[in-house]
N, C-alpha and C positions, 0 to 999 in steps of 0.2 A: 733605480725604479723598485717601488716594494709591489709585495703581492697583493693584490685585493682579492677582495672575498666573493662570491657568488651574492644574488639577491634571490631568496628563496617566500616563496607564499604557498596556498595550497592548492595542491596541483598544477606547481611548475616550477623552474629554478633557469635565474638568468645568470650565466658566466661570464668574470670579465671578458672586455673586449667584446661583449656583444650586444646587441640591442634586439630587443622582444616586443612584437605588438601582439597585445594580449584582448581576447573579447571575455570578461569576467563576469560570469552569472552571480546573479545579487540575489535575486527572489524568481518570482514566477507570476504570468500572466492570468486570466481567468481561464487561458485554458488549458492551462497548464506547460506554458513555452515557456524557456529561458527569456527571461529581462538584465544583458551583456554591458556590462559599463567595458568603454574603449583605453587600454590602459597601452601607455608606451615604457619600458623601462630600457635604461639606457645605463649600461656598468661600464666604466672607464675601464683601462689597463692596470692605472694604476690608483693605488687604496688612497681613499680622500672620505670625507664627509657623504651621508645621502640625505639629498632634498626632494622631497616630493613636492610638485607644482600642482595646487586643484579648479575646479573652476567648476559652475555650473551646480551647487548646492543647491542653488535655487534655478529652476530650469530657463526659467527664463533671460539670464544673466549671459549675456553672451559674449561682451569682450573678452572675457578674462581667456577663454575657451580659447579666441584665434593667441592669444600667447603662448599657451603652454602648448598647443600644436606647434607653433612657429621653433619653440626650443627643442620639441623632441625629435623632429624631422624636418627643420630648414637650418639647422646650425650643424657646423663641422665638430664635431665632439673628439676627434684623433688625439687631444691635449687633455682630457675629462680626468679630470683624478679624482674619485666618487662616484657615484652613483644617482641617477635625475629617474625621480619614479612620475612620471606626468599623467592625470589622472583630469581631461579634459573637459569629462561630463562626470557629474557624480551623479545626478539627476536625474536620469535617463527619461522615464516615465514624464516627469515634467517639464523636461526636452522636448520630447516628442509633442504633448499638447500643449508646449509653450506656456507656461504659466508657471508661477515659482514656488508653490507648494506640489509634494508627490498629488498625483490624481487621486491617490488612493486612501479615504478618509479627509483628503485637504490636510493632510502632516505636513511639518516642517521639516526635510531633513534636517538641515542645520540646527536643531533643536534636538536631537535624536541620538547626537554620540555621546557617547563612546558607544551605546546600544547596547541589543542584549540579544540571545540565541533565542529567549522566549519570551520579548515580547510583542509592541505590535511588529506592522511591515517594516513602519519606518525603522524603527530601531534594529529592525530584523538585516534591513540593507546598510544601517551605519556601522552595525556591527562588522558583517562582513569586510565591509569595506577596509574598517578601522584596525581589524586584527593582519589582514595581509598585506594594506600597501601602506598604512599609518606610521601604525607602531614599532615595524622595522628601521625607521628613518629617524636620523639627525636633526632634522631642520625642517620646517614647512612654510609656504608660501599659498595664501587661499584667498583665490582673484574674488571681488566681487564687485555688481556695479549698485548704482540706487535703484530702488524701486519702479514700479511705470509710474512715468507721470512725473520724477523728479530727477535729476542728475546730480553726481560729484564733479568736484575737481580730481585729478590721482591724489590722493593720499593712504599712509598707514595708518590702522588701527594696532598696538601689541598693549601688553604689559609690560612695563619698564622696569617694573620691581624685579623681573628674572633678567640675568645678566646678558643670559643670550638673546632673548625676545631684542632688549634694548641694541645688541650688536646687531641684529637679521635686520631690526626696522630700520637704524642708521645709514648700513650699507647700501640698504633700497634705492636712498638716493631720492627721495621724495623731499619736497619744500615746507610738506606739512606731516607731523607726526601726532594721532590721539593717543595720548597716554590712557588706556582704560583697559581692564580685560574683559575680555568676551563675554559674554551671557552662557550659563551653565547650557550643558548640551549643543553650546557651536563646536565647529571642527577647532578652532584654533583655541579656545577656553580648555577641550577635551584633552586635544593633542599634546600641549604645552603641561599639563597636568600629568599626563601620563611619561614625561621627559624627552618629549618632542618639542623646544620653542617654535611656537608659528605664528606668523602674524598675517594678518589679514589685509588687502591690496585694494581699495577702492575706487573704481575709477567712472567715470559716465552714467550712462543709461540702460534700461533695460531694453532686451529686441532689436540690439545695433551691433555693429558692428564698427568701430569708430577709431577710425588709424591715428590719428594722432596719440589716442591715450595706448591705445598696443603698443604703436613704437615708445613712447615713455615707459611702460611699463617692461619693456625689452631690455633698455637701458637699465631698468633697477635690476635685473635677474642676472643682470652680465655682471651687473657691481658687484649683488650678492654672491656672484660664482668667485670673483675674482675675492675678496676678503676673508673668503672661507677656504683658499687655495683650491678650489676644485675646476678652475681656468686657467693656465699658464699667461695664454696669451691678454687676459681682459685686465679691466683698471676699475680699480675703487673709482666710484662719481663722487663729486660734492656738489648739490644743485646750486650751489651761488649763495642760498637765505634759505635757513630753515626756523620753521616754529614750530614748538614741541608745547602742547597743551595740553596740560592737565589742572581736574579739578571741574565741578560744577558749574561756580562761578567764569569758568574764562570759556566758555561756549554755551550757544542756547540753541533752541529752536525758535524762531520768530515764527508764530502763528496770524492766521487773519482773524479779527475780533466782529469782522462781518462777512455775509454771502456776499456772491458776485462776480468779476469779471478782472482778471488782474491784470494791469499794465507793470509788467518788469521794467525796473529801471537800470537795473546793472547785469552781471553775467555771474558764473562759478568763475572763482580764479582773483577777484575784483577787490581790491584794498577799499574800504569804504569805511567813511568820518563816521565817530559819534552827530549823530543829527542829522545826518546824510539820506536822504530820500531810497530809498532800496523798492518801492512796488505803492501803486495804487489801487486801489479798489474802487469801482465802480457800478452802480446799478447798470439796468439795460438803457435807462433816458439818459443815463450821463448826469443827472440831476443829483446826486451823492457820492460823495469822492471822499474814502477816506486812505492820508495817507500815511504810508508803514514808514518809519525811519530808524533808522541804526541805532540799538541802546549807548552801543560802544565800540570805538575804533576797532575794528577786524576785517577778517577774512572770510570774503562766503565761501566756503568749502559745499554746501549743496546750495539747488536751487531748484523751485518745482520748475517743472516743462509746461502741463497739465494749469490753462488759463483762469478754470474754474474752480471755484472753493465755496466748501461751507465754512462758517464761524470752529474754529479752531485746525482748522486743516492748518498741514506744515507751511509754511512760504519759502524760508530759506534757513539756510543752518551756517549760522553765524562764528566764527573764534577768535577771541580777545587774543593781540600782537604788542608787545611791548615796543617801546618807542624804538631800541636798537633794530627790533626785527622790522616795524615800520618802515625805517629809513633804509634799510636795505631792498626793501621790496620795491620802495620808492626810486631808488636808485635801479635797481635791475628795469622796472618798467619805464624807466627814461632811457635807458642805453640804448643808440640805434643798434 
C-alpha cells in the first residue's frame, strides 16, 4: 500500500482515509451572507488518481446532482485508491430559484471558468471554485441534463484529440460518444486546458429527478473508477454498440419550419431510417400537417418535451450511425 497525499484547498485540508463535508463560500448575498456550495471529499488510504464529480452548473439540472451524492455518501469507499472531490451543486444561487442561469445578472456559470478574482460574480464564484476543488484534480466528470422543454439520451460529450479526455469518455461506458470540445469558459473546455481532462455527462431533463439515467450514469463512474484503478473492486463496462461522432456533417439539429403543435413520433434513444417520420406539426384545426422526416439514418440523442414551437425552434438532435453501428443497435434492440 503507498501513501497518499492529503487534499488541501483554502481553508482546510482532507487526510487520507478521511472523508470531509465541506459548506464552501463562493460569494455573498445582498446582504451580505455567505452563499455555501455543498462539497464532499473523499481521500482514499491509498494514492490513486483525483476525480472531481460536478453537477448543477446550471441550477436547474438536477440528475446529475442525485449521482454525485449517490458516490460520496451511498458507496463503500474502504477500497478508494484516489481521491472523489464531489461538488453536487455548483449553482447554488440558481438552485435555489431553480433556473439554470446564476440570478445574478442572468450569467452563465458554465460560461464563466476558469474566472477571475476581479471580475464579474460569475466569474468571481467560478473562479473560486476552479482554484480549490478543480485544478487540484486529475480527471473530471460534469453531469448535465438538456435544457426545459427538451431531453437527452445518457451520452458523453469530450474532446478526443487529448488522450485522456478519449480514455475518461470510453470508460464512461456510454453507447454514444460526441467528439467535440466545449465552448470557451465551460467547466470541462476550462478544466481540460488547464490539465484536468473532463468530459461532460448528458443525460434527461431539466427539474427531474429521473432513476433510470442515475443508475446508468452510476454504472459509468464505477467503470471510470475501475480503469483508472481507483476501485479495486469495480469492472470496466462495455455498453454492447457504441457510436462515436464527430464532425458537422454526421449530426444536426432538426428544426421546425413552422408554428404549432407537435405530435412526436418516436423517443431519445430511437434508431430511425433516412425518410422515417420523426414528428408532425399541426395547426389548432388540424387543417395543416406538416411532416418532419429523418435527413439520414441515425440516432435521436435529444428530443423536445415541450409540444409547442415556433418556426425554427429545436425538435430533435439527430447523429448519423454507420451501417456496422446500425446493425448492432438493431441487434441489441431485438434481443429479449
Amino acid at each position: 500500500m503507498s501513501d497518499a497525499d492529503p487534499f488541501t484547498f483554502d481553508g482546510g485540508r482532507v487526510d487520507p482515509g478521511e472523508t470531509e463535508n465541506i459548506r464552501y463560500t463562493v460569494t455573498e448575498t445582498y446582504l451580505g451572507d455567505p452563499v455555501r456550495i455543498p462539497v464532499t471529499i473523499v481521500n482514499g488510504e491509498q494514492a490513486g488518481p483525483t476525480l472531481f464529480l460536478s453537477a448543477a452548473a446550471h441550477g436547474d439540472e438536477l440528475n446529475g446532482i442525485e449521482v454525485v451524492r449517490t458516490v460520496g455518501h451511498s458507496w463503500d469507499h474502504s477500497d478508494l485508491c484516489g481521491t472523489l472531490v464531489c461538488l453536487p451543486v455548483l449553482n447554488v444561487p440558481g438552485f435555489i430559484a431553480q433556473q439554470r442561469y446564476l440570478p445574478i445578472y442572468d450569467r452563465d456559470l458554465n460560461r464563466s471558468f476558469p474566472g477571475a478574482t476581479d471580475g464579474t460574480s460569475a466569474k468571481r464564484i467560478a473562479h473560486s471554485i476552479f482554484r480549490n476543488f478543480i485544478q487540484p484534480c486529475d480527471l473530471g466528470l460534469d453531469f448535465h441534463t438538456s435544457t426545459r422543454g427538451r431531453t437527452n439520451m445518457l451520452h458523453v460529450r469530450a474532446g478526443l484529440a487529448n488522450e485522456t479526455s478519449e480514455r475518461l469518455a470510453k470508460a464512461f461506458a456510454s453507447n454514444v460518444i460526441i467528439d467535440k470540445q466545449g465552448p470557451s469558459g465551460s467547466l470541462r473546455f476550462e478544466a481540460t486546458e488547464a490539465g484536468v481532462p473532463t468530459v461532460a455527462v448528458e443525460m434527461g431533463e431539466a427539474h427531474r429527478f429521473q432513476r433510470e439515467f442515475i443508475d446508468e450514469a452510476l454504472v459509468g463512474v464505477e467503470s471510470v473508477l475501475a480503469e483508472f484503478g481507483m476501485r479495486e473492486t469495480a469492472t470496466v463496462r462495455w455498453p454492447g454498440w457504441r457510436a462515436i461522432i464527430a464532425g458537422s456533417e454526421e449530426k444536426t439539429w432538426i428544426r421546425a419550419d413552422v408554428g404549432g403543435l407537435v405530435d412526436v413520433q418516436t423517443s431519445y434513444g430511437d434508431l430511425v431510417y433516412e425518410g422515417e417520420t420523426i414528428a408532425r406539426i399541426t395547426n389548432p384545426f388540424q387543417t395543416e400537417i406538416t411532416t418532419v422526416t429523418a435527413p439520414f439514418t441515425g440516432l435521436l440523442v435529444g428530443l423536445l418535451e415541450n409540444p409547442l414551437v415556433y418556426p425554427g425552434n429545436p425538435l430533435c438532435h439527430l447523429v448519423k450511425v454507420d451501417d456496422r453501428t446500425r446493425r448492432a443497435i438493431e441487434y441489441t434492440k431485438s434481443s429479449p
